[in-house]
LOLOVO-595733 format. One record per residue (C-alpha): residue number from 1; y, x, z. Coordinates in Angstrom, 2 decimals, decimal comma, always signed. Example, Ala and Ser with C-alpha at 12.3 -4.5 7.8 and 13.67 -1.06 7.14 Angstrom:
<numis>
{1; {-4,50; +12,30; +7,80}}
{2; {-1,06; +13,67; +7,14}}
</numis>
This chain:
<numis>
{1; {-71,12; +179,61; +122,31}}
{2; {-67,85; +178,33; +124,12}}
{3; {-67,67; +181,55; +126,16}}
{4; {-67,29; +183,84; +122,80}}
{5; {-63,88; +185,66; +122,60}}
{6; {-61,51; +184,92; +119,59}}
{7; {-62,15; +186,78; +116,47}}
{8; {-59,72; +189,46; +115,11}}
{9; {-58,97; +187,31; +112,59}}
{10; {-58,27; +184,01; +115,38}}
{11; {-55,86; +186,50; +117,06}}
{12; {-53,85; +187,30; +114,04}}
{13; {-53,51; +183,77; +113,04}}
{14; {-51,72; +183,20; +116,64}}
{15; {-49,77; +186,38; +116,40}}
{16; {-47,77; +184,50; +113,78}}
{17; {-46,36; +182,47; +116,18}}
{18; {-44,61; +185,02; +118,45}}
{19; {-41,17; +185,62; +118,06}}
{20; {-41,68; +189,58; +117,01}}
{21; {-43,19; +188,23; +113,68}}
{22; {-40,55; +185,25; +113,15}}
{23; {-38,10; +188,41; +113,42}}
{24; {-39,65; +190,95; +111,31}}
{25; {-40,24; +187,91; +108,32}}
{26; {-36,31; +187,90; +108,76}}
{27; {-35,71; +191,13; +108,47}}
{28; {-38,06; +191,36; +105,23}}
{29; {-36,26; +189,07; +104,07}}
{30; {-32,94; +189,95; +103,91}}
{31; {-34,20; +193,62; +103,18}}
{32; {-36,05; +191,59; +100,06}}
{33; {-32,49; +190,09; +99,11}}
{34; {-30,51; +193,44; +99,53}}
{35; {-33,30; +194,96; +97,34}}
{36; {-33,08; +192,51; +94,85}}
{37; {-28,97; +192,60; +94,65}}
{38; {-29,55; +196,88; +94,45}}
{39; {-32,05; +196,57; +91,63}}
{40; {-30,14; +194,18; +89,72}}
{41; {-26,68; +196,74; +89,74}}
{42; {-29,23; +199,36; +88,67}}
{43; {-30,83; +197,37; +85,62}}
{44; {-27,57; +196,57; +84,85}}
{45; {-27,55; +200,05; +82,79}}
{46; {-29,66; +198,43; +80,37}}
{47; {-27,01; +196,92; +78,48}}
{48; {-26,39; +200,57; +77,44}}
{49; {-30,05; +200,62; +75,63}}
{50; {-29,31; +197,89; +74,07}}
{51; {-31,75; +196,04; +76,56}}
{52; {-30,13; +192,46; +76,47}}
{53; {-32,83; +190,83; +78,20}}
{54; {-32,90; +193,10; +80,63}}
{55; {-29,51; +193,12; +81,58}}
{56; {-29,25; +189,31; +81,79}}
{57; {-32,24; +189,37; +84,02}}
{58; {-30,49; +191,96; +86,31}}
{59; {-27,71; +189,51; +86,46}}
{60; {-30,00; +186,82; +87,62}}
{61; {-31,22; +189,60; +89,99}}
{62; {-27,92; +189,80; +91,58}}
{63; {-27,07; +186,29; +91,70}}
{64; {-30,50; +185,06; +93,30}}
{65; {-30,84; +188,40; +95,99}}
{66; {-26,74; +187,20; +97,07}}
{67; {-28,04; +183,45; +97,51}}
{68; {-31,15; +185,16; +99,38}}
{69; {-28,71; +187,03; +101,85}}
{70; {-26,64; +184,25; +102,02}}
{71; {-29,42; +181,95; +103,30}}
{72; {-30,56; +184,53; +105,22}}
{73; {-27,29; +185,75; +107,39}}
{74; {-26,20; +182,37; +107,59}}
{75; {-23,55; +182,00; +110,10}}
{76; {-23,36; +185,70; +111,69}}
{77; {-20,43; +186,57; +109,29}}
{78; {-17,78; +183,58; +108,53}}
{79; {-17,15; +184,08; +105,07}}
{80; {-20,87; +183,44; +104,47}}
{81; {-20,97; +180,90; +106,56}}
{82; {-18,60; +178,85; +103,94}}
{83; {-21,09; +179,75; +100,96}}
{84; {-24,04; +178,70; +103,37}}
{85; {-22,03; +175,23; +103,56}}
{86; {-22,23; +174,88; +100,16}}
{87; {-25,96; +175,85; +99,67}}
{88; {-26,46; +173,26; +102,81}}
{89; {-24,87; +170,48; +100,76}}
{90; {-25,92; +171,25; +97,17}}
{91; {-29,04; +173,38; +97,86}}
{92; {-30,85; +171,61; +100,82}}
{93; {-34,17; +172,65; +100,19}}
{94; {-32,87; +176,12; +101,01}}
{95; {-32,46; +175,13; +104,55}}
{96; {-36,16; +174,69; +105,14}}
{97; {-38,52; +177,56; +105,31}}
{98; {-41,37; +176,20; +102,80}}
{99; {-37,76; +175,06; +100,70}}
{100; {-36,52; +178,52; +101,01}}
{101; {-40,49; +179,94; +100,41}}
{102; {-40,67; +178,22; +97,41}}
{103; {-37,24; +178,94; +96,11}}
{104; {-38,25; +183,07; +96,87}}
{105; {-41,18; +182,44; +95,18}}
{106; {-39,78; +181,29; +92,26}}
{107; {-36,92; +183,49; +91,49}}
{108; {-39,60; +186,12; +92,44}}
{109; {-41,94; +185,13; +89,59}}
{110; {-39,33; +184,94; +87,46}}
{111; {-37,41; +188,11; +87,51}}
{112; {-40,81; +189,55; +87,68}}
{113; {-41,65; +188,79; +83,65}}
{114; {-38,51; +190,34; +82,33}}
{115; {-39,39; +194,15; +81,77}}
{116; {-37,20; +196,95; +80,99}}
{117; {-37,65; +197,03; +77,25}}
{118; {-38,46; +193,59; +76,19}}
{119; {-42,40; +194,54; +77,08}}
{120; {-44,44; +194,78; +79,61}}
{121; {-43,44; +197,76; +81,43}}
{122; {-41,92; +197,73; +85,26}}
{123; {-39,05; +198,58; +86,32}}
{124; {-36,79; +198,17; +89,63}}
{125; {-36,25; +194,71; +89,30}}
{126; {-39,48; +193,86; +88,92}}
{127; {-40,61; +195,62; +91,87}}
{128; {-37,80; +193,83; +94,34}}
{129; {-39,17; +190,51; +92,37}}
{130; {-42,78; +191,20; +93,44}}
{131; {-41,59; +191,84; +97,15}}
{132; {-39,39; +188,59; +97,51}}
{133; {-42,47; +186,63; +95,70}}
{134; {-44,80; +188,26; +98,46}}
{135; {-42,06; +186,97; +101,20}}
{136; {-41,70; +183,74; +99,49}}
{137; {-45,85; +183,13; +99,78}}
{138; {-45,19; +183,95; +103,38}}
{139; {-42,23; +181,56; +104,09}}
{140; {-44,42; +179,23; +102,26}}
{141; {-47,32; +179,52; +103,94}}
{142; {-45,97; +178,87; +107,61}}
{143; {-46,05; +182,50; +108,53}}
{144; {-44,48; +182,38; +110,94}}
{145; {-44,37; +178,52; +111,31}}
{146; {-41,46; +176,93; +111,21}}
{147; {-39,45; +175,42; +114,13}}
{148; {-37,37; +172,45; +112,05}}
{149; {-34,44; +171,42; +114,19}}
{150; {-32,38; +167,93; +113,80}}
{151; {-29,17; +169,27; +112,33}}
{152; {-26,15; +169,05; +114,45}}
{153; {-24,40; +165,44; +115,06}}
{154; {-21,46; +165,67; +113,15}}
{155; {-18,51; +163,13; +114,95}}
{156; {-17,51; +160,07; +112,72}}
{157; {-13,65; +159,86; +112,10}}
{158; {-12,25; +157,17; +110,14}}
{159; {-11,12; +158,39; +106,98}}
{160; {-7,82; +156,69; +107,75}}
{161; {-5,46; +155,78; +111,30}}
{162; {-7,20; +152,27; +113,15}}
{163; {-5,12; +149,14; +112,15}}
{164; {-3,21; +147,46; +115,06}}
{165; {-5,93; +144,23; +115,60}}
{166; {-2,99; +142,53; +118,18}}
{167; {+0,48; +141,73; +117,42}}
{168; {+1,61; +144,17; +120,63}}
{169; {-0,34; +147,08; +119,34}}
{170; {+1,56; +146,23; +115,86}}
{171; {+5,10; +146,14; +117,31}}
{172; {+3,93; +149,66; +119,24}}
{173; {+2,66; +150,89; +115,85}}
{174; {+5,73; +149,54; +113,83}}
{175; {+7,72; +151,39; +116,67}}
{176; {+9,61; +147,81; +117,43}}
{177; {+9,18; +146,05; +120,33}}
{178; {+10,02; +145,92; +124,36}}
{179; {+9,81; +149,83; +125,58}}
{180; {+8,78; +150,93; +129,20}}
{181; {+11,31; +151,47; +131,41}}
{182; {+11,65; +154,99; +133,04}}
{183; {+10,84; +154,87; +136,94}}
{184; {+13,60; +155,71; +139,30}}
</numis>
């Protein structure tokens, strides 16, 4: 029994771990994001139905799939890298892939119950919102699983100059005091 070879489905579990699938769940998901941001411009036309609902939910669309790409790109472009500052200090789930699984998973389930026409008929948003919901099961999930790093040390500066402890370093700070003569 210890001699049998690993099932198909043994062999696909470990083929999660391998950096081609880490990359491709990457790619899926900023495709998800630039899906999402695409389908919400689109369903922005619904305001000229008179589809209200709609068009707020395309707006939601938009704002969620720029937060996706924005987690997503993360420091490769430096104007995104200030708005991924901001989601690291106010959003710090987002940071972590089960935070950032759950956080797809949601917006996905969301955007995917506001139809076209106030019932329950698809249209492109709720497509992109089923897609980031399937990539938000799989950031969930562990697949692939995450490699959680210690964030950077950031150096400690004193929000203000040392004060002089001796009464030398307080004539040198007050700029009184004997100076150092210039050798000749």
């Amino acid at each position: 029994m210890a001699d049998e070879p690993p099932s198909r489905l043994d062999r696909l579990w470990e083929l999660r771990k391998t950096r081609t699938a880490t990359t491709l769940l990457k790619f899926t998901s900023i495709f998800g994001g630039l899906f999402l941001v695409l389908a919400g411009i689109i369903g922005l036309t619904g305001i000229f139905q008179g589809q209200i609902v709609y068009f707020v939910g395309s707006l939601y669309a938009i704002i969620f799939g720029c937060t996706v790409l924005i987690v997503e790109v993360r420091d490769k472009v430096p104007m995104v890298s200030a708005a991924y500052q901001q989601i690291d200090v106010y959003l710090k789930f987002m940071t972590l892939q089960r935070g950032k699984g759950l956080y797809y998973l949601g917006v996905g389930l969301l955007v995917l119950y506001i139809g076209p026409d106030g019932t329950s008929s698809w249209g492109l948003n709720n497509v992109a919102a089923l897609l980031l919901a399937i990539i938000g099961v799989s950031h969930t999930c562990g697949i692939p699983p995450s490699r959680a790093r210690p964030p950077p040390p950031r150096p400690r500066q004193p929000p203000y100059p040392p004060r002089p402890r001796t009464p030398l370093q307080l004539q040198a700070h007050q700029g009184v005091g004997p100076r150092p003569r210039a050798r000749q």
